[in-house]
C-alpha positions in Angstrom: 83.3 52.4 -142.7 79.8 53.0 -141.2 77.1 50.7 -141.0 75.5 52.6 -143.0 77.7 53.7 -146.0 76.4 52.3 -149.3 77.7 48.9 -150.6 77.2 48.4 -154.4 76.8 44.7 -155.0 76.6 42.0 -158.2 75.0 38.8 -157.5 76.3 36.1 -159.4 73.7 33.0 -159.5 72.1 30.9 -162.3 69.1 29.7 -160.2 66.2 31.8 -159.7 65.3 31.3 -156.7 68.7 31.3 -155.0 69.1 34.9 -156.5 65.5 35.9 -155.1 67.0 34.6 -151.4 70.0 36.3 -151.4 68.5 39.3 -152.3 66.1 39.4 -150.1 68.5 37.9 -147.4 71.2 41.0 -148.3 68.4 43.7 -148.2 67.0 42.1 -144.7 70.8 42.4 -143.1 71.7 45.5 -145.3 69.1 47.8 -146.1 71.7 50.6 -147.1 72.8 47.6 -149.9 72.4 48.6 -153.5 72.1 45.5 -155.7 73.7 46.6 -159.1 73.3 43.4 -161.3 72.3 39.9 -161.0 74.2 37.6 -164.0 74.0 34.0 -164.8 76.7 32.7 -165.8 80.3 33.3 -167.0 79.7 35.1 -170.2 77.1 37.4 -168.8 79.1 38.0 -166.0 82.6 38.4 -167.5 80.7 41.1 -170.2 78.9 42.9 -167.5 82.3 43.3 -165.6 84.3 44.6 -168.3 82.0 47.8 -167.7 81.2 48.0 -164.3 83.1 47.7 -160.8 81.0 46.8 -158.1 82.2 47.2 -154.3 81.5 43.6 -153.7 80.6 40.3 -155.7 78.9 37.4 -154.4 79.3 34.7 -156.5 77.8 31.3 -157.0 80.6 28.4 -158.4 78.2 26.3 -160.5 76.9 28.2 -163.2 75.3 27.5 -166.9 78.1 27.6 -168.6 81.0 26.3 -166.1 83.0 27.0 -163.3 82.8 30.4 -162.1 86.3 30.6 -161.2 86.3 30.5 -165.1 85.7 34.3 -165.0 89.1 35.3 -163.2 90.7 33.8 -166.3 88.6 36.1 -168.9 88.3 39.6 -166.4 90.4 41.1 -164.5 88.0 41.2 -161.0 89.0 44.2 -159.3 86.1 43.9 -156.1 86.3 41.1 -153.4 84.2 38.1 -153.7 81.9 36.0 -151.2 81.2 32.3 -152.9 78.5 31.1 -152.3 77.7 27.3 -152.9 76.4 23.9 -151.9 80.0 22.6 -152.2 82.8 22.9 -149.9 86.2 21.1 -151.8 86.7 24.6 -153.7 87.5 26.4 -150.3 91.2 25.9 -151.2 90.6 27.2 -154.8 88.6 30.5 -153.6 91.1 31.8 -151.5 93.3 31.6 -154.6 91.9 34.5 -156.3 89.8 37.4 -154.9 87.5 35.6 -151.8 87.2 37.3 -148.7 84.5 34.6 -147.5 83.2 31.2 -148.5 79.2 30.7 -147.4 77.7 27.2 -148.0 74.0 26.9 -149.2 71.6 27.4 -147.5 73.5 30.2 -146.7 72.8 31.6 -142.9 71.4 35.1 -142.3 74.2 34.9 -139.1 77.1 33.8 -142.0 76.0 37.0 -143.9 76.0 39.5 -141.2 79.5 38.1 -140.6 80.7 38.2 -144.4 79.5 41.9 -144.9 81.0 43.0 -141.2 84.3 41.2 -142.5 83.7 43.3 -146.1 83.2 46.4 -143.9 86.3 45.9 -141.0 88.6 45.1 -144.5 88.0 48.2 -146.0 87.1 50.8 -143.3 89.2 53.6 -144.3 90.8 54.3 -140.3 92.5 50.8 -141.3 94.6 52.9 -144.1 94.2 49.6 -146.3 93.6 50.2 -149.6 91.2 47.4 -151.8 94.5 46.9 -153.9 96.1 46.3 -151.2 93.9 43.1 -149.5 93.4 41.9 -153.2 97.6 41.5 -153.2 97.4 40.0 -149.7 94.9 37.7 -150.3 96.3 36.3 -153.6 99.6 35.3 -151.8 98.4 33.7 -149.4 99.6 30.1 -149.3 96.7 27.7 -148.1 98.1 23.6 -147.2 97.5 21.4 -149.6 94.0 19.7 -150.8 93.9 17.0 -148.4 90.5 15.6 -149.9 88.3 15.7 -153.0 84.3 15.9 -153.3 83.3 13.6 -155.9 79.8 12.5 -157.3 78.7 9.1 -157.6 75.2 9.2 -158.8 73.4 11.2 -156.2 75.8 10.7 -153.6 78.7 13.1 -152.8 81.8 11.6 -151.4 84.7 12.6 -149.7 88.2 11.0 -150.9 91.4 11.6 -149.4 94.8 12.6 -151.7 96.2 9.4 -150.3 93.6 7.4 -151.9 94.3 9.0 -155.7 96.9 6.7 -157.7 96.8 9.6 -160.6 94.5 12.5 -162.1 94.0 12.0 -166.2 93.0 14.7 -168.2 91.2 13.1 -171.0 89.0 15.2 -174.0 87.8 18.3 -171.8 87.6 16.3 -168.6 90.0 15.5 -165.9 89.6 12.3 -163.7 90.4 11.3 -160.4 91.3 7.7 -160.3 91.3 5.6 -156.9 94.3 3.0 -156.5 91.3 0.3 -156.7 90.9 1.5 -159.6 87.6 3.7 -159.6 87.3 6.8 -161.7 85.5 9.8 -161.3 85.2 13.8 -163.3 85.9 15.9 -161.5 86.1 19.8 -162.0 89.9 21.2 -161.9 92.3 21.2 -164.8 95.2 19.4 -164.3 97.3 22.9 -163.7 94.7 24.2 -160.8 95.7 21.0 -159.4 99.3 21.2 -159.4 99.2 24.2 -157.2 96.8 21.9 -154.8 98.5 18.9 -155.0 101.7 18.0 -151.9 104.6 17.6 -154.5 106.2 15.6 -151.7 103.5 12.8 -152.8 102.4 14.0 -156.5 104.0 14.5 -159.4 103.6 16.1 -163.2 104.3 13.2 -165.3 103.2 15.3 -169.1 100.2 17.3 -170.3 98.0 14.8 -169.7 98.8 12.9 -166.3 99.7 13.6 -162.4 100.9 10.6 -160.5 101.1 9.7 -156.5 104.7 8.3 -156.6 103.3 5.0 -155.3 101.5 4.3 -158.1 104.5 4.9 -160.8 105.0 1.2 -161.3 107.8 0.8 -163.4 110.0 2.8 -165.4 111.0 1.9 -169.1 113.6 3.4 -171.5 112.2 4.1 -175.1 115.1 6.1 -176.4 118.0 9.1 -175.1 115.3 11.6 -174.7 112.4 9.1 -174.3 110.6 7.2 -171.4 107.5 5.0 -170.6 105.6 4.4 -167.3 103.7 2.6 -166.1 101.1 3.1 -163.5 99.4 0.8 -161.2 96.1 1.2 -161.7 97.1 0.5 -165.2 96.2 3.7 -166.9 93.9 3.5 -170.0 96.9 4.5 -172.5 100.6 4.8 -173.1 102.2 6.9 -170.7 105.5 8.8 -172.5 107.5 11.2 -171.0 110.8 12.8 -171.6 113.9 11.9 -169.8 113.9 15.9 -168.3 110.7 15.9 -167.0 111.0 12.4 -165.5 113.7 13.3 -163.3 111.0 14.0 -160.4 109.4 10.8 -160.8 112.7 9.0 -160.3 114.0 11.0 -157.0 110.4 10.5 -155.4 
């Protein structure tokens, strides 16, 4: 594709000035760029995408009204994504669905160039590759498993590794990390995002509501035939059941 073929493009952001830098950013590295739409959060975006495809999407992950990897569960998205964000422990997570890049804020003018010259080699038509056809190859790709998390604590971000989690509790419309000293902290997956993250050599599904490093499965109780209880160490903040099918994992770990 020529430099200078025309690249329709939706801008995903909820903060004013972030979208104002982008754009100017994209029109500054890409004059023959046509900005389509800027949206603002998941609704907006997931209404304005039922109508429109653009060739490219770049898309902020904190928005006003959640996560926008929200959006890929409401839309089909047909165009490739860039994420853009101050965060980097949903790397993993991007890669799942449609990204082709992953910029941190402040994003560099360098990083963009290389973002839209990756867009541009990925579906130059002397490649013979189809947009369908990177879409499928990017979704199966299998990244290694979340080694670490990104967690708040007040105005501190903190890195912990998946060998310091004892369990993840999914509690109300939150999900918790919890530390094997005991410290808890939200943070923004569902328990099923993580499953696909998690090592099942060290993790494992215990019921809706819990997943468990095998070293902090404590003890093992029979309630009935088709009923157990476990116990984890941190103790967990209720009764743990599960039935005897689904515990099978937790025993051979």
């Amino acid at each position: 594709m020529p430099d200078n073929t025309r690249i329709q493009v939706l801008i995903v952001e909820d903060e004013k000035p972030a979208q104002e830098h982008l754009s100017r950013m994209l029109s500054a590295v890409a004059p023959e760029l046509e900005i389509l739409a800027v949206t603002d959060s998941i609704a907006q975006t997931v209404q304005w995408l039922k109508n429109h495809q653009p060739d490219l999407v770049f898309m902020d992950i904190h928005l006003t009204d959640g996560i926008s990897f929200n959006i890929f569960e409401q839309t089909d998205v047909a165009s490739p994504v860039v994420f853009t964000t101050a965060y980097d422990e949903y790397a993993i997570r991007a890669f799942k669905v449609n990204s082709i890049d992953y910029l941190l804020k402040p994003i560099d003018e360098d990083d963009l160039r290389q973002s839209l010259s990756k867009y541009r080699r990925l579906t130059a038509p002397q490649d013979k590759l189809q947009i369908d056809s990177l879409l499928q190859a990017i979704r199966q790709q299998r990244p290694a498993y979340q080694e670490r998390f990104m967690v708040h604590r007040g105005e501190r971000l903190m890195s912990i590794v998946a060998d310091q989690v004892a369990y993840f509790e999914g509690e109300d419309r939150y999900v918790y990390l919890v530390k094997k000293d005991g410290t808890r902290f939200i943070v923004d997956y569902r328990l099923s995002d993580l499953e696909a993250l998690l090592d099942p050599r060290l993790f494992f599904r215990l019921n809706r509501s819990f997943i468990a490093h095998f070293e902090a499965i404590q003890s093992i109780v029979n309630m009935s035939k088709s009923r157990i209880k476990i116990d984890l160490q941190p103790k967990a903040k209720r009764e743990i059941i599960v039935s005897h099918e689904n515990s099978q994992g937790s025993r051979g770990g």
